[in-house]
N, C-alpha and C positions, 0 to 999 in steps of 0.2 A: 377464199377469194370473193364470192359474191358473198359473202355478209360482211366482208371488206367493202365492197362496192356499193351494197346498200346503206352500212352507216353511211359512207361518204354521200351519199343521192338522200339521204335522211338528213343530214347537217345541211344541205344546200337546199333542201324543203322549207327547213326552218327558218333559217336565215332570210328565205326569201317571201317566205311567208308575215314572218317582221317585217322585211320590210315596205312590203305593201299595205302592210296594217299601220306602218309610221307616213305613208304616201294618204292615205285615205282620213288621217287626221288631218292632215297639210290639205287637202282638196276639199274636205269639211268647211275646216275654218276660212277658209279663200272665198269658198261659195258664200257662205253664210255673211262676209263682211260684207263682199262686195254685191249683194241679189239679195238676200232676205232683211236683214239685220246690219246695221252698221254698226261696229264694237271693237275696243281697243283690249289686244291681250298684249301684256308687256313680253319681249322679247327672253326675258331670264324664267321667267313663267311658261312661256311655249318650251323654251328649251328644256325645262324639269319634266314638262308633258311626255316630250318627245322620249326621254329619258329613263321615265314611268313605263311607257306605251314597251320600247324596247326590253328591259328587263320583266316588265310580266308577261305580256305576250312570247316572250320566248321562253319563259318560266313554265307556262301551263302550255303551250303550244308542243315543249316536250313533256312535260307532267302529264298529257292526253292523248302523247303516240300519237301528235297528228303528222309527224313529219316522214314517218314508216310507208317504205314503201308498201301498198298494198299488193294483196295477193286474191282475196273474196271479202266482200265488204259490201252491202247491201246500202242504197240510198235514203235509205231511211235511219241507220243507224248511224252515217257520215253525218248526214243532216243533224241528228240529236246529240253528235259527241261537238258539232260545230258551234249551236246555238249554246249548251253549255259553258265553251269554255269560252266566248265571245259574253256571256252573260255573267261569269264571274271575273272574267278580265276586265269588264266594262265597269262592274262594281268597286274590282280595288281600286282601280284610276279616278273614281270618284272619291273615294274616301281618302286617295294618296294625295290628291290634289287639293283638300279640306285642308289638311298640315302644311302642306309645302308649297302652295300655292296662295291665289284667289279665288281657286276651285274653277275647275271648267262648269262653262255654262251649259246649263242642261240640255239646250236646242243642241246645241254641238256635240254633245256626251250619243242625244239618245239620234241623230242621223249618224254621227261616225258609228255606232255600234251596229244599226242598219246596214251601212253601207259597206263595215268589213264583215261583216259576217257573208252577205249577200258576195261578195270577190272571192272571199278566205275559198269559202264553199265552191265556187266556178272556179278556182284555181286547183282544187282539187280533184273535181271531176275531169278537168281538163287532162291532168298528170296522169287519171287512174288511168283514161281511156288511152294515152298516148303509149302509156308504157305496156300495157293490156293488148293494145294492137303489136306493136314491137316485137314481143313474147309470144305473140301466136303467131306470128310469119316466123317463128324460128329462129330470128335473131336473137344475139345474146343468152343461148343455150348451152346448160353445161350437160357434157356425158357423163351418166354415171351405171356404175353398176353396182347391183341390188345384192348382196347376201342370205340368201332366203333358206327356210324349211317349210313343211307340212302344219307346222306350228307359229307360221310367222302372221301379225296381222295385215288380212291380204285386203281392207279399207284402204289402208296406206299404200299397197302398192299399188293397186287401180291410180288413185289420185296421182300419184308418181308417173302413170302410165299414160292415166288420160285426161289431165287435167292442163294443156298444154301452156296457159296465159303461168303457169310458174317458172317456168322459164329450166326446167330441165326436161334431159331428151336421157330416158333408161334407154341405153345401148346393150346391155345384156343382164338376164338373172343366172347366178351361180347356185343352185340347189339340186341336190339327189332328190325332194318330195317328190312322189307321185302326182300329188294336187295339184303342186306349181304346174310342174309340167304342163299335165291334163290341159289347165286353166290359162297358162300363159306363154304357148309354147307357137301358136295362132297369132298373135301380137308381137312376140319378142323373141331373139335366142336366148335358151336356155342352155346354159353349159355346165355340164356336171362337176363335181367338185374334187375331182382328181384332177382338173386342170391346175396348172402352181399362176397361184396371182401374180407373183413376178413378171412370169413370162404373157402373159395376156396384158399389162401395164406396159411391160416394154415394147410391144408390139402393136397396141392400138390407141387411139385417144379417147382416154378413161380421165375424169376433171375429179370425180368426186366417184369414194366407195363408199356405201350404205350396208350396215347388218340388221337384221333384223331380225334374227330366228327367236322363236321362242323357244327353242332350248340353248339356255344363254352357255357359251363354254369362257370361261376365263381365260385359257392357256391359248384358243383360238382368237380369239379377239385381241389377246396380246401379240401374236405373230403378227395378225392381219395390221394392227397400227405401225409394228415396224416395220411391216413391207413395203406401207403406203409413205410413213414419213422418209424413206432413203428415198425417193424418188421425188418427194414435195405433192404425193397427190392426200387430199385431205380424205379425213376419216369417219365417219359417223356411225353414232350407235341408236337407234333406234329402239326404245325399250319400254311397253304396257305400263312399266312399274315407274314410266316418268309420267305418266298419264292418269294414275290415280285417281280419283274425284277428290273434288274438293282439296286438295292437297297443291302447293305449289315449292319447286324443289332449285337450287341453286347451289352452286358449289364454291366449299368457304373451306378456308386452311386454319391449321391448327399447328403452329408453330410451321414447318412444313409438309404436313401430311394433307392430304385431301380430303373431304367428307363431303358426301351428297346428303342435303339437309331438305328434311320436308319441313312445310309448317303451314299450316291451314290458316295464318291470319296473316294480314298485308306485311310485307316488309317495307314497305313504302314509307322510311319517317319522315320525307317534305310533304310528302300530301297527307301523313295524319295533321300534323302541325302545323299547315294552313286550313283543313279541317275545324281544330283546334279555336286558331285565330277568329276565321268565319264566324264560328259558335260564338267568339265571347261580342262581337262586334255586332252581330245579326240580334242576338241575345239584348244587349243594352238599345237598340236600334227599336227596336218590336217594344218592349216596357215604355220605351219613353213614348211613341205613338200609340197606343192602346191603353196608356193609364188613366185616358178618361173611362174608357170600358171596364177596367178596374175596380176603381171607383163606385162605379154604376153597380156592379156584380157585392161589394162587397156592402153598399148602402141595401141592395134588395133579400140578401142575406140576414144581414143586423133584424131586419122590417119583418122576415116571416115569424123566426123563434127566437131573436134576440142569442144565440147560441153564439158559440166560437165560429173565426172567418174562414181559417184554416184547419187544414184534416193533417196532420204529420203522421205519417207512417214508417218505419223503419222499412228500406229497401237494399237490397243487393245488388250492389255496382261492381264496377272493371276488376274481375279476377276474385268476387267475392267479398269487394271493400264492401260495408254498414255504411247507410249513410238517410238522413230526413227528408223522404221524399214529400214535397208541397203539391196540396191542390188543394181548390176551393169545395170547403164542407157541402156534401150534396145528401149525406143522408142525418138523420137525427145523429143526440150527441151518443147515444146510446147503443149506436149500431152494431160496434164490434160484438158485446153479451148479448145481442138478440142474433147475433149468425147463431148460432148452436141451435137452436131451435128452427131453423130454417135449412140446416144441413140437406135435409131431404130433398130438398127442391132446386139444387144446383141441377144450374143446366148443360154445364160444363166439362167435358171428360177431363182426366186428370188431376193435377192438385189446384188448379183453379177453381177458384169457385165466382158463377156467375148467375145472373137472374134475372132475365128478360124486365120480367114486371117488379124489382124489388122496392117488398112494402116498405121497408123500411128511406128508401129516397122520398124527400123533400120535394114541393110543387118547383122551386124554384130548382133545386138537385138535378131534378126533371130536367129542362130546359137545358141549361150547363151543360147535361152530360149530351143529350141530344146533337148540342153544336159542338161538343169537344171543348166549349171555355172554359170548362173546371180545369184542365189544363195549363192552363196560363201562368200561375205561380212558377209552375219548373222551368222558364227561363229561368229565376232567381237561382234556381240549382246548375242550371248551366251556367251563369257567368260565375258560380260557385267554382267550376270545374268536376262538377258531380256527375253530371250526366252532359250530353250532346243534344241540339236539335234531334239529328235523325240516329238512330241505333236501337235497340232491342230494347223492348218494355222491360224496366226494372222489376224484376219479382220480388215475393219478399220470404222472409228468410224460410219458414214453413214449406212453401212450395220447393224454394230450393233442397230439402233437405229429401223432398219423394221425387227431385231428378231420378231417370236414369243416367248413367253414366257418358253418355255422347250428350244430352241435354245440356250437360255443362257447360258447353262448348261455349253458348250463346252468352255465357259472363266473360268472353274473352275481349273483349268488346266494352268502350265506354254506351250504357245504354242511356235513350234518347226519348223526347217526347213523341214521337210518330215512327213506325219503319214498316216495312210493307205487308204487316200485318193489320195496319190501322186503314189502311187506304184498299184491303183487299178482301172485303167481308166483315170486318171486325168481330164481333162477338159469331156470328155466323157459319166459321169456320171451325173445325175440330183442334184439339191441344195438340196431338200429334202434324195438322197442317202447320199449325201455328208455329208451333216448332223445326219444321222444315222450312220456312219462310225466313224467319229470324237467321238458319244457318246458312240458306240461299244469299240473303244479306250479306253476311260476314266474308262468305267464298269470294263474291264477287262486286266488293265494296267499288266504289270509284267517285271522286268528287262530283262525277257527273249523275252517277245514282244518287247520291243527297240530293244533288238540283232537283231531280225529277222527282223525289217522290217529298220534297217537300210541298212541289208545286200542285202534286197530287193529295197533300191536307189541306191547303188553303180548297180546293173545291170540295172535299168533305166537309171542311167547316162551314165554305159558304152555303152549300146545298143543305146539310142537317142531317147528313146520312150516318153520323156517329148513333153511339148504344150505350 
């Protein structure tokens, strides 16, 4: 019933969040004709806007869980999931409006994207606190009671207990433990388990049963669901092994059978595949604006040793594909046969090999590496579909082969020009951090994490703090 209730208060989130994001264009443009600017937008033209504004805004506005009701959600992470999706929904509306329109005018692009983000976010906070208050005076509380053992985790039942803006009231714990007891006996009734749920269901108002023991019994848990469902009160199982790290689990049928499925990488295929898009679009966007720098990079190159422009390396993409990773030549042509002689002086644990001061880099290699521009060719590999902006540094095949075994993990993943190993230490950091970093990525991917940690290499690169 209440996750009935909440998609419903979730779909009218959205909805109404569109539509104040379709109001804020309309009050845009009205301002800006009639007080800054005087400009004619054709009527068939505003209506494709309008049109755009509604399908991606409610596109990423559910693609970023903003319309979920909240439970705990800190103002600063509202804040950053807000300006992201308000910063990539602003972006395809310009690039939708290049095709299908006469493009919205910038003035108007970059105040409406001020202005809803600036609503989007006070309409939020407005919601959280309303229903936050609501939930602590007690309204709109369900009863439930708890299934417990000595074994069960008692995090969860606290928060159950004492965390009242969730909007449940525990009416009683069923457990023989000692601990419960001891522990929760002050705060709640505890009633032993020779009582028959039947008759404690038939006699009080109980909305919702929770189990939670950790000693799971199968035979038990099957009774307890059909007690609950003859009566219509709902049933949850509560279970450490749904909580796993790094692991995310869903349940999917098999012809008719049920299976609870883990899998540690997103199941999410619209947000890979505007991911995807992003890349190849950002990717031709970025080469055609920096091809004077290009240029530039590849005339001062020719000028030191007259060498080759590019370094092609053989690397290890998505699930293990080969593939020619590009960057701009930064050490002699001869570098590969002079590593062996230098093996000694990796600075690097693991099968990296790295070198603060390596002799063998070029004056100009220097520089390059410094700001991260050797970099720059692997757009070419991204509008390839080789690699992504952001994802896990492509290794190459050598290293992959003195993985250990969970190391793998990080080619599950198209990898990218930057991910939160580059913007977090760089060379600085241990192969083992490095490697927890890369799987921290992958766990907890989200269009809004590329936002940010792309925006987080642009100030590596403007600053110089690459290696």
């Amino acid at each position: 019933m209440i996750k009935g209730r909440e998609k419903t208060l979730a779909r009218i989130s959205i909805l109404s969040q569109v539509a104040l994001s379709a109001a804020c264009y309309w009050l845009v443009t009205w301002a800006v004709t009639n007080f800054l600017r005087p400009m004619q937008i054709a009527d068939h033209d505003n209506n494709t806007i309008y049109l755009l504004i509604i399908a991606i805004w409610y596109t990423l506005i559910k693609e970023f869980n903003l319309g979920k009701m909240l439970r705990v959600k800190t103002y600063s992470e509202l804040f950053t999931e807000y300006f992201a999706m308000v910063f990539i929904s602003s972006a395809i509306l310009y690039l939708g409006s290049l095709f299908l329109t006469d493009s919205v005018p910038v003035l108007i692009l970059c105040l409406f994207a001020c202005l809803n983000m600036t609503l989007l976010f006070g309409f939020r906070l407005l919601s959280y606190h309303f229903f936050k208050k609501i939930r602590g005076k007690g309204y709109n509380r369900r009863n439930v009671l708890i299934v417990a053992d000595d074994e069960s985790y008692v995090h969860f039942i606290d928060r159950m207990l004492f965390v009242k803006d969730w909007g449940y009231h525990v009416w009683a714990i069923m457990s023989d433990g000692k601990h419960i007891k001891d522990q929760y006996e002050s705060h709640v009734r505890v009633l032993p388990e020779h009582f028959q749920l039947t008759e404690i269901i038939d006699a009080n108002v109980v909305d919702e049963v929770i189990y939670c023991k950790g000693n799971f019994d199968n035979t038990e848990v099957r009774d307890l669901i059909y007690t609950c469902s003859e009566v219509g009160v709902k049933f949850r199982v509560y279970s450490e092994l749904l909580s796993v790290v790094s692991m995310q689990s869903h349940l999917t049928y098999f012809k008719e059978l049920p299976f609870l499925t883990f899998a540690n990488t997103t199941k999410n295929y619209f947000a890979l595949k505007v991911k995807e898009i992003l890349d190849f679009i950002f990717s031709f966007l970025i080469i055609l604006l920096i091809s004077p720098i290009l240029l530039a990079i590849v005339i001062a190159i020719k000028i030191e040793d007259r060498g080759t422009i590019f370094f092609k390396q053989r690397r290890v993409g998505l699930n293990g594909r080969i593939f020619s990773c590009l960057k701009f030549r930064t050490m002699v042509e001869n570098a590969e046969a002079l590593r062996v002689s230098l093996e000694n002086q990796n600075e690097q644990s693991g099968p990296v090999f790295k070198i603060k001061n390596d002799p063998r880099v070029t004056k100009v290699g220097r520089f390059l590496r410094r700001t991260s521009l050797d970099e720059l060719p692997q757009f070419f590999n991204v509008l390839k579909g080789e690699m992504s902006i952001v994802g896990p540094r492509p290794p190459i095949p050598s290293e992959v082969q003195q993985y250990q075994r969970w190391q793998r993990r990080r080619l599950s993943m198209k990898p990218g020009i930057t991910c939160i190993w580059q913007v977090s230490g760089r060379n600085n950091i241990p192969f083992e951090e490095w490697m927890r970093l890369d799987m921290m990525y992958i766990d907890t991917w989200s269009l809004k994490l590329d936002l940010m940690l792309f925006i987080s290499t642009i100030k590596v690169v403007l600053t110089g703090d690459g290696q």
